[in-house]
C-alpha positions as CSV (number, residue, x, y, z in Angstrom):
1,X,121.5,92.7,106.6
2,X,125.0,92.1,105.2
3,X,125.3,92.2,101.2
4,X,127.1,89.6,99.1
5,X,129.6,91.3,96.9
6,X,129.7,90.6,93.4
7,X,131.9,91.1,90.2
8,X,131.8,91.6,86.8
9,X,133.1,90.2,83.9
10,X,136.3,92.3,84.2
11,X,136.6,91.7,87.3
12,X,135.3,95.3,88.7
13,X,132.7,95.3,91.8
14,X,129.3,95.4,90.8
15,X,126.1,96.5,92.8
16,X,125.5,93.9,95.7
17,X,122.9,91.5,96.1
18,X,120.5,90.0,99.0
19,X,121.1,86.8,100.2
20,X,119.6,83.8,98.7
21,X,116.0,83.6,99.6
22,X,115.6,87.0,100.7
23,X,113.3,89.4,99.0
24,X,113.2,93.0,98.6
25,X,109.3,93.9,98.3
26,X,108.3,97.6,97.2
27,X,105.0,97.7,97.9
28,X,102.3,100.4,96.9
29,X,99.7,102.4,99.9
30,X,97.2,103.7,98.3
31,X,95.2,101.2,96.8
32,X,97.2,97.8,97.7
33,X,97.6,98.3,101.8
34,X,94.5,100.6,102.4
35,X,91.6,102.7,100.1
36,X,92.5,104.1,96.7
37,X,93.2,107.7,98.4
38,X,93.9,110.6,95.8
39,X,97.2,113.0,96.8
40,X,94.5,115.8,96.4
41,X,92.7,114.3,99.6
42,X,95.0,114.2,101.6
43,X,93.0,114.6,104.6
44,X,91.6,111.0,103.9
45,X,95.6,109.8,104.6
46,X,94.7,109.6,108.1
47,X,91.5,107.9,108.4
48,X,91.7,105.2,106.1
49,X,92.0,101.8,107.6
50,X,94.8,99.7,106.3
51,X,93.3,96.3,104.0
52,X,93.8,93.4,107.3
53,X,95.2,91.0,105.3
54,X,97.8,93.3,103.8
55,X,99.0,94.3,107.0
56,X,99.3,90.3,108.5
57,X,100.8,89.2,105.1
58,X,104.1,92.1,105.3
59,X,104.4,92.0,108.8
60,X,104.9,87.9,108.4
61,X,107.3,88.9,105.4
62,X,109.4,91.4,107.3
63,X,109.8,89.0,109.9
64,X,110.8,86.5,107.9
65,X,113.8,88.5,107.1
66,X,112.6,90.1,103.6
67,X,113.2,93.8,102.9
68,X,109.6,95.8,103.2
69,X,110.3,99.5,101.5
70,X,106.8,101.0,100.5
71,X,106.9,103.1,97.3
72,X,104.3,105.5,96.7
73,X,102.8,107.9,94.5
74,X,102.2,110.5,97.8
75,X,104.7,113.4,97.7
76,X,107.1,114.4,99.5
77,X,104.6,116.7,101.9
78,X,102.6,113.5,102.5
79,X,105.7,111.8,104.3
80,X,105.3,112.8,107.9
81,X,101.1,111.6,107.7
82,X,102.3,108.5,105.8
83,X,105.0,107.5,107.9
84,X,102.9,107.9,111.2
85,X,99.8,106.4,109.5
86,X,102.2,103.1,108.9
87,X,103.2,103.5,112.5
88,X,99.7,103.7,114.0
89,X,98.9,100.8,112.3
90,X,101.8,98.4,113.4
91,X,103.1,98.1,109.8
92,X,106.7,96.7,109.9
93,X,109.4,98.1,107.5
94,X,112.6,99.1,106.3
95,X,112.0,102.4,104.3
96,X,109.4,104.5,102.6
97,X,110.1,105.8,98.9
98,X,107.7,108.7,98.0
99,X,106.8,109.9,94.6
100,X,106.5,107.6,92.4
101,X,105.4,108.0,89.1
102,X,101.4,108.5,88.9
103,X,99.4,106.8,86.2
104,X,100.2,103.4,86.4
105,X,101.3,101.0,83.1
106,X,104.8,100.6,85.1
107,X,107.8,99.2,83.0
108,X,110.7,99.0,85.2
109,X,114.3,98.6,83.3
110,X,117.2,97.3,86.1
111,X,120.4,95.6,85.6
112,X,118.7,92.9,88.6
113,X,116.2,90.9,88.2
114,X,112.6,92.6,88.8
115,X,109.5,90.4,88.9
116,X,106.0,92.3,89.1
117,X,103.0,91.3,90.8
118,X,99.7,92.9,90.3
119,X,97.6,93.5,93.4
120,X,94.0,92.3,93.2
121,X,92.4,93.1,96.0
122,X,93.8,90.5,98.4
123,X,97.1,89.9,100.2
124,X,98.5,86.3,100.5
125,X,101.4,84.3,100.3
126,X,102.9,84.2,96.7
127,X,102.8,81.6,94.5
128,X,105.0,80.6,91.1
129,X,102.7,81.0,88.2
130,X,104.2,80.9,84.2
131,X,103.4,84.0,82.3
132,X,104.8,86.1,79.6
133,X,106.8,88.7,79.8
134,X,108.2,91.6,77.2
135,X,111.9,91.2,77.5
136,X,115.0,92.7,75.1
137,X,115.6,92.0,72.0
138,X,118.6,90.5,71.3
């Protein structure tokens, strides 16, 4: 997928962005695509079934041309069962972040706009909905 190229106020490069209209989705495992399964059972990694409508709702993402990266709370030694666990299961995507934070209450600070979605306990096309938000202050 081909970046636009952006610049600064001074004129300097800055990061690139997506296209219009394309979204870059991190999406959690454990929990939002399949079972809540602990790092310290690992051996549930490979038998848990992946939540059906999870795995029809990001397929039909991916194809339409958004950016799937899955970003988990599994370590690095739970890549290899993670990766072919997505595999068996015919989940499309562009790239696998492992260990992230653990705990929850997630506040993510980024120079590009970040919008959050809470996942409870059912995958479906998104919808615009007003909220508030905690933003700087000025």
């Amino acid at each position: 997928m081909k970046l636009n190229i952006l610049k600064d106020e001074k004129g300097l490069t800055a990061s690139p962005v997506l296209p219009e209209g394309v979204k870059n989705y991190l999406i959690d495992i454990d929990g939002t695509i399949t079972d809540d399964v602990p790092n310290e059972e690992p051996e549930r990694m490979v038998t848990c079934l992946p939540y059906p409508d999870a795995l029809e709702t990001l397929n039909k993402w991916y194809e339409e041309g958004h950016i799937i990266t899955f970003f988990t709370s599994r370590t690095e030694e739970h890549r290899v069962v993670t990766e072919e666990w997505l595999n068996r299961h015919n989940f499309k995507f562009h790239g696998l972040l492992m260990g992230k934070p653990r705990g929850g209450n997630y506040h993510w600070i980024d120079n590009h706009m970040v919008r959050a979605t809470r996942f409870k306990g059912n995958f479906s096309d998104l919808i615009l909905k007003k909220k508030t938000i905690e933003v700087f202050k000025r």
